[in-house]
N, C-alpha and C positions, 0 to 999 in steps of 0.2 A: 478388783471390780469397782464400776463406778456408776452412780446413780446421778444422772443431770435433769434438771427441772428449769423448764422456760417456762414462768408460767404470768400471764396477763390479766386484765380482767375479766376477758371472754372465755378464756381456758388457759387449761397447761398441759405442755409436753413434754412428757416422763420419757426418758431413753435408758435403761439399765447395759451397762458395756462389760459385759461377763468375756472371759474366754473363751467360750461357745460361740457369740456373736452377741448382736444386738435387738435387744426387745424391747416393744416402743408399747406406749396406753396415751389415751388421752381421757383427762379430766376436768372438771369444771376450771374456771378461773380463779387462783386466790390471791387475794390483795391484803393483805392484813387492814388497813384501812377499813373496808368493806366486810370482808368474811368473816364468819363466826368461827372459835375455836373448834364446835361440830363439823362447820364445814372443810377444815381442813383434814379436822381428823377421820371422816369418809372420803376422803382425797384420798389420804395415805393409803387407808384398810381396802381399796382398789388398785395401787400401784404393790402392794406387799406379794399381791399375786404376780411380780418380773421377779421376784427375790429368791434364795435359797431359805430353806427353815432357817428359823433362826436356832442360834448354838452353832450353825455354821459361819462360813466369813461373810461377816458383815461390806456392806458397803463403805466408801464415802462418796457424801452427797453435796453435791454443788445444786443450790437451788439459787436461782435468776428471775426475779418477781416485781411485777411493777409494786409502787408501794413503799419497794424496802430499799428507802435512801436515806432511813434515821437510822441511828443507832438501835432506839426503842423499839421501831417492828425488825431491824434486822435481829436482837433478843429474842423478841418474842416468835418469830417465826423457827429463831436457830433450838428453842425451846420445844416447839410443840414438833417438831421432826426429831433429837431425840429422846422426849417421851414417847412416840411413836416408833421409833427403829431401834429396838435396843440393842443397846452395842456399837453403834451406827456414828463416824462421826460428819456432822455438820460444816459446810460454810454457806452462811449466805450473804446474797449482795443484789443489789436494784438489776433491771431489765436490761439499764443502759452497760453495766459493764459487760453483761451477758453480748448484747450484740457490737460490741465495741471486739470480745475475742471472738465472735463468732465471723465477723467481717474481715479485720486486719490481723488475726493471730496477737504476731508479738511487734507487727510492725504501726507508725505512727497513721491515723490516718481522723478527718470528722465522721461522724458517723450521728444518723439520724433515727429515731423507730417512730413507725406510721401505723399504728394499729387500732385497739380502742381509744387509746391516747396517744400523746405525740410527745418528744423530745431529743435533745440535739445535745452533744458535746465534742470535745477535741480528747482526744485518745493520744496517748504518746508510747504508745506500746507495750505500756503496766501499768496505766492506771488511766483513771479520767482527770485529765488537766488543767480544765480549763470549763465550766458549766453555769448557764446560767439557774437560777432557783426554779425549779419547776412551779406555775402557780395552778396546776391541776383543772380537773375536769368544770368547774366552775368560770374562773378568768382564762384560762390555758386551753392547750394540749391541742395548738392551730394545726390543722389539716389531717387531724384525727377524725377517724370513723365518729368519735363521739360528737367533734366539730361539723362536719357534715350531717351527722343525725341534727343535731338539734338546730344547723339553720332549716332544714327541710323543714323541721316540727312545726317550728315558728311563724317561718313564712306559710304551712297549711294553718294553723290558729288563726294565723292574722289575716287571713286570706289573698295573699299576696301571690300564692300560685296561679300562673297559668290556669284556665279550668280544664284543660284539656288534662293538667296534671296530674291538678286536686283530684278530680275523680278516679285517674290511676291510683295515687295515694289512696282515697279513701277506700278503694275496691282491694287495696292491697293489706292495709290494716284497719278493718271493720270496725273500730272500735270508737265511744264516744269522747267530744270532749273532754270531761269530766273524767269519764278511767285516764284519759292519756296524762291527766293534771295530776292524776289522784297518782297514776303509776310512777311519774316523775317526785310527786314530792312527799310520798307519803309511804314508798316501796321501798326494801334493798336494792344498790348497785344501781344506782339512774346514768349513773356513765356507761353501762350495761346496755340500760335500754335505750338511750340514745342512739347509739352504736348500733340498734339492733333497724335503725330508719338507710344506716348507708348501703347496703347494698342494694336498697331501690334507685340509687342515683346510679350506681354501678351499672344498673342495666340499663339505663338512657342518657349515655353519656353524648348522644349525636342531638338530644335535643337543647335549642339554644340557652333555655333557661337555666339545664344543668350543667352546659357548659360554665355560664359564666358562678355559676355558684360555687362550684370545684374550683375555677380559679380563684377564686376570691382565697378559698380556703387556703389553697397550696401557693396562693401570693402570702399570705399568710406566714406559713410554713416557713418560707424560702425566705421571707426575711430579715431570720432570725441567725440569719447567717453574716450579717452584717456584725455582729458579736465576734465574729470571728475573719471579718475582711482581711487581716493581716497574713490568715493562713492560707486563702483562699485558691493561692493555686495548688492544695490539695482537693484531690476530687471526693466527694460525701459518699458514703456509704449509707445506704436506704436498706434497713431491716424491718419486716412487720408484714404485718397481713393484708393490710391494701394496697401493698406495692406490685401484685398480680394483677390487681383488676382495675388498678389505675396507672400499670406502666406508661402508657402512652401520653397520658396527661400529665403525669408527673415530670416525665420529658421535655415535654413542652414549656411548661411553666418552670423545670430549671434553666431553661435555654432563656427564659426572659430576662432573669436573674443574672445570666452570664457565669453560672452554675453549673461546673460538671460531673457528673453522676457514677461512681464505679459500679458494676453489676449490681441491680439490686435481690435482696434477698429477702423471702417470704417466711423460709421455715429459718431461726437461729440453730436450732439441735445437732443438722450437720455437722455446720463449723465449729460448736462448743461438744460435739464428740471428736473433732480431728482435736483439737486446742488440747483438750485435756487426755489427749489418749497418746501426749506425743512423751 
């Protein structure tokens, strides 16, 4: 029996793979960056209910989490899971390798995740190869949810929106300037709440403004692939959660690039239940 964990900033997705079949939960997001040791451990004490008592066979658990690309939170996370699973044994590793087996299995291929945050590597079929330093939801993470939350924010601050927008905006999250300053800089998870601005773009992606805003972004995105020109005539693989609601755009904007795209993929859990189940 095998316990897998995608789990982001926005959430995670538990899939327990019993002989029986398969039982999925979802949970908040945990980042070790971010989350509190409480918050993992009511993470846990929610997925315990996919589990058999315990005394009976324990799982192992493959958790995939943004975050854990140091040594120091991959400890601490492989720590507080098993304190929490007793008996239970532990791997864990960043998001990227997670959608690196969830896309190409064992075979070589680049591979992108477009979610809260964003990042990119070359995959050679066990392991990551080739990566630039992630500089995070601060300088980084282009063509992330978080990346489009916060130019919307910005340009409604600065008043740079359309008004026709600003007022969709404002009618869509009521809130003052001052909460929005106070909730970015003075709240947990502001890559969180950033994030939590893109799926206003998602739903007017016909109008001109937000087109050119998305591209910016996913010109952005795209290139950071220049890092990798020499591999280029493999085609990227796109894992994450805005690659639904921004297929078409994200097409577009690879085709400017002269970028081309394998299937993209929204949920990792699939592919990291076929990978590990084989």
């Amino acid at each position: 029996m095998i316990l897998i964990a995608d789990s982001g900033s926005s959430k995670t997705h538990w899939a327990c793979v019993a002989p029986d079949g398969v039982r999925e939960t979802v949970t908040q997001g945990l980042n070790p960056h971010f989350s509190t040791d409480e918050a993992f451990e009511k993470a846990f004490r929610s997925v315990k209910k996919l589990l058999p008592p315990e005394g009976q066979s324990q799982p192992t658990i493959w958790f995939y989490g943004a975050g854990c690309g140091t040594a120091a939170s991959v400890n601490r996370v492989k720590s507080l899971i098993e304190a929490s699973f007793t008996g239970a044994s532990a791997q864990v590793a960043g998001d990227l390798i997670g959608a690196c087996r969830a896309s190409c299995g064992s075979e070589p291929g680049l591979v992108g995740i477009l979610g809260t945050g964003s990042n990119m590597c070359y995959y050679d079929g066990r392991g990551i190869a080739r990566k630039r330093v992630s500089t995070g939801y601060v300088l980084g993470d282009e063509g992330s949810g978080n990346h489009i939350g916060r130019r919307l924010l910005k340009d409604y601050l600065e008043e740079r929106m359309p008004e026709e927008i600003s007022t969709l905006f404002h009618d869509s999250y009521p809130i003052s300037t001052d909460e929005m300053l106070d909730r970015l800089y003075h709240h947990p998870n502001p890559n969180r709440f950033l994030a939590s601005f893109a799926p206003f773009a998602a739903c007017r992606q016909d109008h001109p403004y937000i087109q050119r805003l998305l591209n910016d972004c996913f010109d952005d995105f795209f290139q950071q692939t220049d890092y990798y020109s020499d591999l280029m005539p493999l085609a990227l693989h796109l894992v994450g959660g805005l690659v639904a609601n921004y297929s078409g755009t994200l097409q577009q904007a690879a085709g400017r690039h002269g970028i081309t795209l394998a299937p993209m993929i929204q949920d990792p859990i699939p592919g990291l239940i076929q990978f590990h189940s084989r």
